[in-house]
Backbone as JSON, one array per atom type, in Angstrom:
{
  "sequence": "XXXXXXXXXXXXXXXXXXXXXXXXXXXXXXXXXXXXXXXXXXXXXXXXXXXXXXXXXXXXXXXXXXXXXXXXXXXXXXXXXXXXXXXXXXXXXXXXXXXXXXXXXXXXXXXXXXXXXXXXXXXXXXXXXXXXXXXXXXXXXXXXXXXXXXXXXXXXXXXXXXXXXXXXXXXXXXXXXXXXXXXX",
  "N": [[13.51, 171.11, -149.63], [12.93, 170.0, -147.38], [10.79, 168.96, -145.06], [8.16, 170.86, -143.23], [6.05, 169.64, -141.8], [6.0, 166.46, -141.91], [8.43, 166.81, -140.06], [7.29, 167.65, -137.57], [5.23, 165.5, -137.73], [7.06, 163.05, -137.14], [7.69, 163.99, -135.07], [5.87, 164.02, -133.28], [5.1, 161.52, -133.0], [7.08, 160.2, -131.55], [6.97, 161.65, -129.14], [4.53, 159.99, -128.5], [5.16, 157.31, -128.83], [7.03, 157.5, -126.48], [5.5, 158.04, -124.19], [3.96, 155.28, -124.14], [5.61, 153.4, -123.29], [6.56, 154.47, -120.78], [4.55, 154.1, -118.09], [4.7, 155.71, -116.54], [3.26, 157.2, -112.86], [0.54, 155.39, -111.46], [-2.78, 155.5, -110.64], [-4.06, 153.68, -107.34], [-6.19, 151.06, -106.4], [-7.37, 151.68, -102.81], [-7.5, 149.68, -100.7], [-7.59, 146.33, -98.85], [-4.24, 144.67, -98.21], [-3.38, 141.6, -99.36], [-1.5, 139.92, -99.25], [1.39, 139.12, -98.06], [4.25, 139.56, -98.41], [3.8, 141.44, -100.18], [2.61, 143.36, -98.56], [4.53, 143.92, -96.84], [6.06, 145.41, -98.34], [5.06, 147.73, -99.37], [4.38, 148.97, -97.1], [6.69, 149.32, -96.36], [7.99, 151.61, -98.44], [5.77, 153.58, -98.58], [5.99, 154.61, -95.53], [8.12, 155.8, -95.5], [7.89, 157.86, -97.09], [5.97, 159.1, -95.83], [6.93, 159.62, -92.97], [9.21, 161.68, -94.21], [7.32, 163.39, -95.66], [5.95, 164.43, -92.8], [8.38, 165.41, -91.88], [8.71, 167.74, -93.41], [6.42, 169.04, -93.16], [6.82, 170.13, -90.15], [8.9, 171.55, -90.28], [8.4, 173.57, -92.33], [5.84, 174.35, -90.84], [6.6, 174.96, -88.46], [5.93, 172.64, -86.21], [5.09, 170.55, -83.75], [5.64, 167.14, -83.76], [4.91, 163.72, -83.59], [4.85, 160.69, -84.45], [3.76, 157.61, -84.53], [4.2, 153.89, -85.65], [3.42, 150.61, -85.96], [4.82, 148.11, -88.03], [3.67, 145.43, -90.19], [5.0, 143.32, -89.74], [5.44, 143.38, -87.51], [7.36, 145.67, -86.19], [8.63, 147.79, -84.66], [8.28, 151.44, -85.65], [9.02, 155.28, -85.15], [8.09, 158.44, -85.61], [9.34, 161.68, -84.6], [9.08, 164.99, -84.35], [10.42, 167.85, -81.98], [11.47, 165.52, -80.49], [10.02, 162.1, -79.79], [9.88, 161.1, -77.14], [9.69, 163.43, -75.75], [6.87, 164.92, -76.97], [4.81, 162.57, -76.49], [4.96, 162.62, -73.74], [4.92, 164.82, -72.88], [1.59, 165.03, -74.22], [0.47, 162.94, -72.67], [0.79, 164.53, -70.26], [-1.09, 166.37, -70.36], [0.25, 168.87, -71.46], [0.05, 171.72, -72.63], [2.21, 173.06, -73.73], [5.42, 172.06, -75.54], [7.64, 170.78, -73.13], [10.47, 171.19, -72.37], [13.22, 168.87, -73.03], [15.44, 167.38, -70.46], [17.11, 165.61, -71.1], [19.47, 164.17, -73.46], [17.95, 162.76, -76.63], [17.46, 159.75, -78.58], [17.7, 159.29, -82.09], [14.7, 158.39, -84.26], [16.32, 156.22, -85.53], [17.89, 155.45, -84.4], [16.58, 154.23, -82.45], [15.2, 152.17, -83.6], [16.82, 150.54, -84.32], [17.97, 149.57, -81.75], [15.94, 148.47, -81.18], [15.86, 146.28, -82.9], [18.21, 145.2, -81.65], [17.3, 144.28, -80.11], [15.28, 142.47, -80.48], [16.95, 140.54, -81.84], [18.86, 139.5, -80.06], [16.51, 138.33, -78.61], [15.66, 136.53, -79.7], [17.92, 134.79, -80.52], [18.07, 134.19, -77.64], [15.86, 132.57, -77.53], [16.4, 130.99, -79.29], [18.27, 129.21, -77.83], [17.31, 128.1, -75.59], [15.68, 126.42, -76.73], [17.27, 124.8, -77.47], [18.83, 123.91, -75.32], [16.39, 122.89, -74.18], [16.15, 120.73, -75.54], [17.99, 119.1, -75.04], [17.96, 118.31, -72.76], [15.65, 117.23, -72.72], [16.91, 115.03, -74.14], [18.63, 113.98, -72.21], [17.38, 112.73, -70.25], [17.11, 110.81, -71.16], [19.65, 109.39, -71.3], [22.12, 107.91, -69.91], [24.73, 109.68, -68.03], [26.75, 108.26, -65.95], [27.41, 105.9, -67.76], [29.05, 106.94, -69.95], [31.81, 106.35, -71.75], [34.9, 107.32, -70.43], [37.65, 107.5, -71.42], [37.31, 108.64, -73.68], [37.55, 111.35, -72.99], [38.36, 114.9, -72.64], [40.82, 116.74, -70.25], [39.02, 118.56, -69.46], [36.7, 117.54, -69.4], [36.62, 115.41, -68.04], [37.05, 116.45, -65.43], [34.32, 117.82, -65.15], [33.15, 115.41, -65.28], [33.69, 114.11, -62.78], [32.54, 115.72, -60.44], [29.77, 115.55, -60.34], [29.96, 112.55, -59.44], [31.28, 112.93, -57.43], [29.7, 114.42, -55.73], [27.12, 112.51, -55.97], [28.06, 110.17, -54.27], [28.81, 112.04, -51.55], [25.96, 111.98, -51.25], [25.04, 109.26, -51.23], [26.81, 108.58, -49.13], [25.74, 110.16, -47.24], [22.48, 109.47, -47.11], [22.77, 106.34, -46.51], [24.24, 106.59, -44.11], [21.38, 107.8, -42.37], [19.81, 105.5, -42.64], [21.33, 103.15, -41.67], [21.07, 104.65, -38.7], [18.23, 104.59, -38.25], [17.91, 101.84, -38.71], [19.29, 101.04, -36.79], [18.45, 101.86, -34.22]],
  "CA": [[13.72, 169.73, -149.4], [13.02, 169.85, -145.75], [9.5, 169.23, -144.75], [8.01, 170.65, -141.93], [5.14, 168.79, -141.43], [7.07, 165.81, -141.73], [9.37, 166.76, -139.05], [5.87, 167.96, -136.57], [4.41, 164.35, -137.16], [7.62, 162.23, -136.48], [8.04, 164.51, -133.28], [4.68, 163.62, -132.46], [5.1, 160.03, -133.01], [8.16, 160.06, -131.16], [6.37, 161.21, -128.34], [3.29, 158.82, -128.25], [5.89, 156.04, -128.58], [7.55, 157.05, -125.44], [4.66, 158.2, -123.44], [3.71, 154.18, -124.27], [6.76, 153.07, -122.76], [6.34, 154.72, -119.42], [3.36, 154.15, -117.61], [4.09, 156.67, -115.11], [2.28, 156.88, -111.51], [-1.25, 154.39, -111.36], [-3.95, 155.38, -108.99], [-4.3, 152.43, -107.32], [-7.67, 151.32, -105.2], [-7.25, 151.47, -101.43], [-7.96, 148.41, -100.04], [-6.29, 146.0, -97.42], [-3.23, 143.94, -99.65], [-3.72, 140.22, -98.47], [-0.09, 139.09, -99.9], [2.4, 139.71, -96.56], [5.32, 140.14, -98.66], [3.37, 142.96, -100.68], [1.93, 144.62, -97.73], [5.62, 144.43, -95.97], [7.21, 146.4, -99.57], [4.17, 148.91, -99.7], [4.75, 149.91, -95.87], [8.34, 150.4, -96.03], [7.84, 152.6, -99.17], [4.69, 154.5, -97.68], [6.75, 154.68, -94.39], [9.36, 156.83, -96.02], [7.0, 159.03, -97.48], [4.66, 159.71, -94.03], [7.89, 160.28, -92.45], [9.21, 162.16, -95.28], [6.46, 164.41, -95.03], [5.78, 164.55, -91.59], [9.56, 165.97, -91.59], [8.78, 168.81, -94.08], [5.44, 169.77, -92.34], [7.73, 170.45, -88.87], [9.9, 172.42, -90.72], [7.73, 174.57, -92.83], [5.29, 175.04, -89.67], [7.48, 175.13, -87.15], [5.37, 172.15, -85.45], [5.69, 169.6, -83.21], [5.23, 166.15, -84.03], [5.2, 162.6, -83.32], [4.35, 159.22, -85.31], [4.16, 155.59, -83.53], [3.77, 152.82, -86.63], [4.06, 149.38, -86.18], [4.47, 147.51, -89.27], [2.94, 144.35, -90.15], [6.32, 142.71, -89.13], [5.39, 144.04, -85.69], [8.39, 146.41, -85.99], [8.31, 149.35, -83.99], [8.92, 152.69, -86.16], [8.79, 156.0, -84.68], [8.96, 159.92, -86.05], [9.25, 162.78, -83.67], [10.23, 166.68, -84.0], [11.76, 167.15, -81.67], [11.58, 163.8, -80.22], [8.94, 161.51, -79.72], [9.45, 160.64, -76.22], [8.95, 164.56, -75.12], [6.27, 164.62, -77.34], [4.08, 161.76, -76.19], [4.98, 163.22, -72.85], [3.3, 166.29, -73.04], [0.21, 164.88, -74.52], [0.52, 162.61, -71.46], [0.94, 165.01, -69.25], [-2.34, 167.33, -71.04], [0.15, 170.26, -71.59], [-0.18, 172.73, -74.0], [3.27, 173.56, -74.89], [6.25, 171.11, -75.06], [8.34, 170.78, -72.36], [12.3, 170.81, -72.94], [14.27, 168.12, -72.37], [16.88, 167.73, -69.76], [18.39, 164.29, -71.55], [19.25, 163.9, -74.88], [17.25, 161.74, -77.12], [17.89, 159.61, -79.76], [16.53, 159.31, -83.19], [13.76, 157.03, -85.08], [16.73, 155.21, -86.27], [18.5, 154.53, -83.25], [15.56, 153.68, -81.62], [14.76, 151.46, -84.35], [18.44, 149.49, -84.24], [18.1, 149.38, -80.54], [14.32, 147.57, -80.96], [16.15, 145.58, -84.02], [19.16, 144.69, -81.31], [16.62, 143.23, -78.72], [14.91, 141.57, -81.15], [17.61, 139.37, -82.31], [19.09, 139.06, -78.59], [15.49, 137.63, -78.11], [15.47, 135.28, -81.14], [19.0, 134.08, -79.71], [17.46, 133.21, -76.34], [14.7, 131.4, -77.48], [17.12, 129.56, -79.3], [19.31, 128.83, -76.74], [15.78, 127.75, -74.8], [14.64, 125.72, -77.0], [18.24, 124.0, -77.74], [18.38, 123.41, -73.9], [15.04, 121.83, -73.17], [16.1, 119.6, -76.25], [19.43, 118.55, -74.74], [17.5, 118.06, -70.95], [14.91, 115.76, -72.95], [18.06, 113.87, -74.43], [19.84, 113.82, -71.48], [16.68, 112.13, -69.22], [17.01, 108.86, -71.34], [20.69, 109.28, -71.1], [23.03, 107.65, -68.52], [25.84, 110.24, -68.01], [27.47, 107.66, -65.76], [27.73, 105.11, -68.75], [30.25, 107.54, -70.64], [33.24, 105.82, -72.36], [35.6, 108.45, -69.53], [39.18, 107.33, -72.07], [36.9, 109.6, -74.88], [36.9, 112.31, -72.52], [39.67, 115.21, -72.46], [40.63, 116.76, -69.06], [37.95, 119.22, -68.75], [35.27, 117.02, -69.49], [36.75, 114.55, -67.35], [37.09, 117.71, -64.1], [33.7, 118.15, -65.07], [32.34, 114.31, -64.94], [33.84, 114.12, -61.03], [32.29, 116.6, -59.6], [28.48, 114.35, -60.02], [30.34, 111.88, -58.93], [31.38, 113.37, -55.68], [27.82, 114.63, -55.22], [26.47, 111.19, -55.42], [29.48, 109.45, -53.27], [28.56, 112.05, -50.72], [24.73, 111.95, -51.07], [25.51, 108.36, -50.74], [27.2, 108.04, -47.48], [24.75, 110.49, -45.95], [21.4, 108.3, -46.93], [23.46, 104.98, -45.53], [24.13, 106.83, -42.15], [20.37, 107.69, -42.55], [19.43, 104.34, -42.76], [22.14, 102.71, -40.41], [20.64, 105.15, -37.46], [16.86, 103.98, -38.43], [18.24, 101.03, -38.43], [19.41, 100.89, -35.43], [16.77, 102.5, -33.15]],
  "C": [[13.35, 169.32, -147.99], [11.32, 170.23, -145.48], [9.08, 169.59, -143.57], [6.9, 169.99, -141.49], [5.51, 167.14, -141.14], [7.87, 165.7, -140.34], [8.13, 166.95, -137.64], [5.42, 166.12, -136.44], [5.59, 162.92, -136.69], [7.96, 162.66, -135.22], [6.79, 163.93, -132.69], [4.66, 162.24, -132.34], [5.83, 159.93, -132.08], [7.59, 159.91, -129.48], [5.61, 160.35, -127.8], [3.96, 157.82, -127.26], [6.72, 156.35, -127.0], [6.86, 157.37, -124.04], [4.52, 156.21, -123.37], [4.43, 152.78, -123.36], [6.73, 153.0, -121.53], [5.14, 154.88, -118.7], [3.25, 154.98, -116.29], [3.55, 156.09, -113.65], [0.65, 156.19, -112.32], [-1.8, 154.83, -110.08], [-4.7, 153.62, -108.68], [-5.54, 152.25, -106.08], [-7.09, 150.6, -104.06], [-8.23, 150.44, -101.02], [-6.86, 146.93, -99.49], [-5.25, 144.8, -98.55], [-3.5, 142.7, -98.41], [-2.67, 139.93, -98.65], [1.11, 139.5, -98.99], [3.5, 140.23, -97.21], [5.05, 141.97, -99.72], [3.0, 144.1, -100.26], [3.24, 145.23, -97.0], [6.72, 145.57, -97.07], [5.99, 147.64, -99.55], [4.13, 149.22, -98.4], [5.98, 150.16, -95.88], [8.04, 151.49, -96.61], [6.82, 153.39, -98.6], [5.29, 154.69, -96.36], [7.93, 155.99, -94.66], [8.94, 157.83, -96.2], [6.46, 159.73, -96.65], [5.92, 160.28, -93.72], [8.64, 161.35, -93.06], [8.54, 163.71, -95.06], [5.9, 165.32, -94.03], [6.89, 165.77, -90.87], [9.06, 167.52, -92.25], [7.4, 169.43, -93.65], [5.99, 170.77, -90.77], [8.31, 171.46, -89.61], [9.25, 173.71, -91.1], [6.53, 175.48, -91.93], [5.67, 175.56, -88.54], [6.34, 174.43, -85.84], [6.04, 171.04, -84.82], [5.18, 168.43, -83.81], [5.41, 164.62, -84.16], [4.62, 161.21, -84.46], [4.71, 157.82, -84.85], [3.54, 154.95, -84.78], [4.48, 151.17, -86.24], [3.69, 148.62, -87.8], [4.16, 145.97, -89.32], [3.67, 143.43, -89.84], [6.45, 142.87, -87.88], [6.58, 144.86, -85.28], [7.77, 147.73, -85.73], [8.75, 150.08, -84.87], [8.35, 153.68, -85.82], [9.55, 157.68, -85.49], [8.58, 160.77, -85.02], [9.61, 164.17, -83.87], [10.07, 167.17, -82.9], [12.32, 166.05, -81.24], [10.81, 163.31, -79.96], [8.77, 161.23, -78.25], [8.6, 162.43, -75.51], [7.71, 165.05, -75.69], [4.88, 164.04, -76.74], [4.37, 162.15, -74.32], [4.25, 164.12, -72.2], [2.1, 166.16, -73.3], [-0.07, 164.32, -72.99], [-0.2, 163.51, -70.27], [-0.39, 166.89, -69.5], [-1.21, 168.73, -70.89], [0.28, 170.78, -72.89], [0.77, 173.29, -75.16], [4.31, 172.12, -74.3], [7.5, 171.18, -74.31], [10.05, 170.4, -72.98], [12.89, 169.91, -72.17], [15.26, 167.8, -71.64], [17.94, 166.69, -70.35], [18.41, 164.44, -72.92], [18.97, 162.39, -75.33], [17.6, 161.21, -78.09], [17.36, 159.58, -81.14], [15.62, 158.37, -83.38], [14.77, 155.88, -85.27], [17.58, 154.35, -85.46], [17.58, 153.7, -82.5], [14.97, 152.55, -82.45], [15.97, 150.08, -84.18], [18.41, 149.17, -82.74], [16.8, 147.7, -80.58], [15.14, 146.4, -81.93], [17.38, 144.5, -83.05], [18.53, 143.56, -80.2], [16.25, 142.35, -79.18], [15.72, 140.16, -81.4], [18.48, 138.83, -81.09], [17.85, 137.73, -78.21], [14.8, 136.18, -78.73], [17.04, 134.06, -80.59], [18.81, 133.08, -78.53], [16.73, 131.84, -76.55], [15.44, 130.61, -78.17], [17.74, 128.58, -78.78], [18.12, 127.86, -75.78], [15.71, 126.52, -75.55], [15.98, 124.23, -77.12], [18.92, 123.12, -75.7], [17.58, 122.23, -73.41], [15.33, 120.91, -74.41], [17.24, 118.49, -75.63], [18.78, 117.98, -73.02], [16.59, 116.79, -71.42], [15.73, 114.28, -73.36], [18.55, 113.43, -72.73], [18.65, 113.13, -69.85], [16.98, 110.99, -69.43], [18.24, 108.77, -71.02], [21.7, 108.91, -69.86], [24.22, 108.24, -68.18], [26.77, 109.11, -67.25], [28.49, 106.05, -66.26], [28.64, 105.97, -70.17], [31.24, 107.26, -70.77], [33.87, 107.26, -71.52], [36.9, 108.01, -70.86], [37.89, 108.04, -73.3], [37.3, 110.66, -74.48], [38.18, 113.39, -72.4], [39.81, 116.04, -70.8], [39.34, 117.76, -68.51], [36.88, 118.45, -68.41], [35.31, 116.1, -68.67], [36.63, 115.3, -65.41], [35.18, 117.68, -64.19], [32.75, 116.82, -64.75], [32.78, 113.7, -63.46], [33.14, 114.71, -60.44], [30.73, 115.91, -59.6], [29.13, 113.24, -59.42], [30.75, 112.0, -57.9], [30.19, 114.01, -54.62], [27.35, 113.34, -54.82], [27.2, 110.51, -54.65], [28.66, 110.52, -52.02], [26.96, 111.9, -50.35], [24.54, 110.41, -50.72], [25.4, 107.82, -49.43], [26.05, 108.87, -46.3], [23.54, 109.59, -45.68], [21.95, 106.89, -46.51], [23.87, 105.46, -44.23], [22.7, 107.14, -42.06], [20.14, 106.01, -41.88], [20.13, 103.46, -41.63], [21.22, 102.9, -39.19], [19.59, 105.13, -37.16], [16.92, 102.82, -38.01], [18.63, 99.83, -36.6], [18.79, 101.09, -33.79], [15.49, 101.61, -33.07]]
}
């Protein structure tokens, strides 16, 4: 009652159907990706891999080795065994073997969070910059000394005296100025 041929061609079907399913790895043709968000997901992933690799070459050779990538995000990423700065050091410095470190170094990833911490320090600034020179262009047409003062609470009020005692004395000096011109 039990066929085996039967049982051979639904195994084989079985397969087909799920070969069909999974399309596996695609060789895909090298050439430059124009689409920024496609080129910035196919360098992370290829990024992992180089490095990846790069790691298990060091190991299995017992080599040295460095990797500087910026990615199309202009983000610095860096691999090193043992570290990239002694590394790029030594080439530097044409020697032959690599010199040992007297400091300790940090990794790709610190060095990556560090570049990632300036970055957004530097994105901060320029905000701060740009929110500035907007508030300096307001504040040319603006008459600070036409400020409703009963809005104002005491700081802001400590803080709208102190121009006002500038100009009071800048004031009295250009009128003795003038007086002693005057008078001559």
């Amino acid at each position: 009652m039990h066929n085996p041929d039967f049982a051979v061609a639904t195994m084989d079907r079985f397969k087909e159907e799920k070969k069909k399913k999974n399309t596996g790895r695609k060789k895909i043709e090298i050439k430059k990706i124009e689409k920024n968000t496609n080129k910035q997901v196919t360098f992370s992933k290829r990024r992992v891999g180089l490095f990846k690799k790069a790691s298990e070459l060091c190991i299995l050779c017992n080599v040295n080795m460095a990797i500087i990538v910026f990615s199309p995000a202009d983000k610095l990423f860096c691999f090193g065994h043992p570290d990239v700065e002694g590394i790029v050091d030594s080439y530097l410095k044409g020697a032959k073997v690599l010199e040992a470190s007297s400091e300790p170094r940090g990794s790709y990833e610190e060095s990556n969070m560090q570049y990632e911490e300036a970055m957004k320090n530097l994105a901060l600034e320029k905000k701060n910059l740009t929110e500035t020179e907007t508030l300096a262009k307001e504040g040319l047409n603006r008459r600070w000394w036409e400020d409703p003062i009963d809005e104002m609470n005491e700081r802001e009020l400590e803080q709208f005296t102190v121009p006002l005692y500038e100009l009071r004395k800048k004031l009295a000096e250009r009128a003795g100025q003038l007086f002693m011109l005057s008078i001559q």
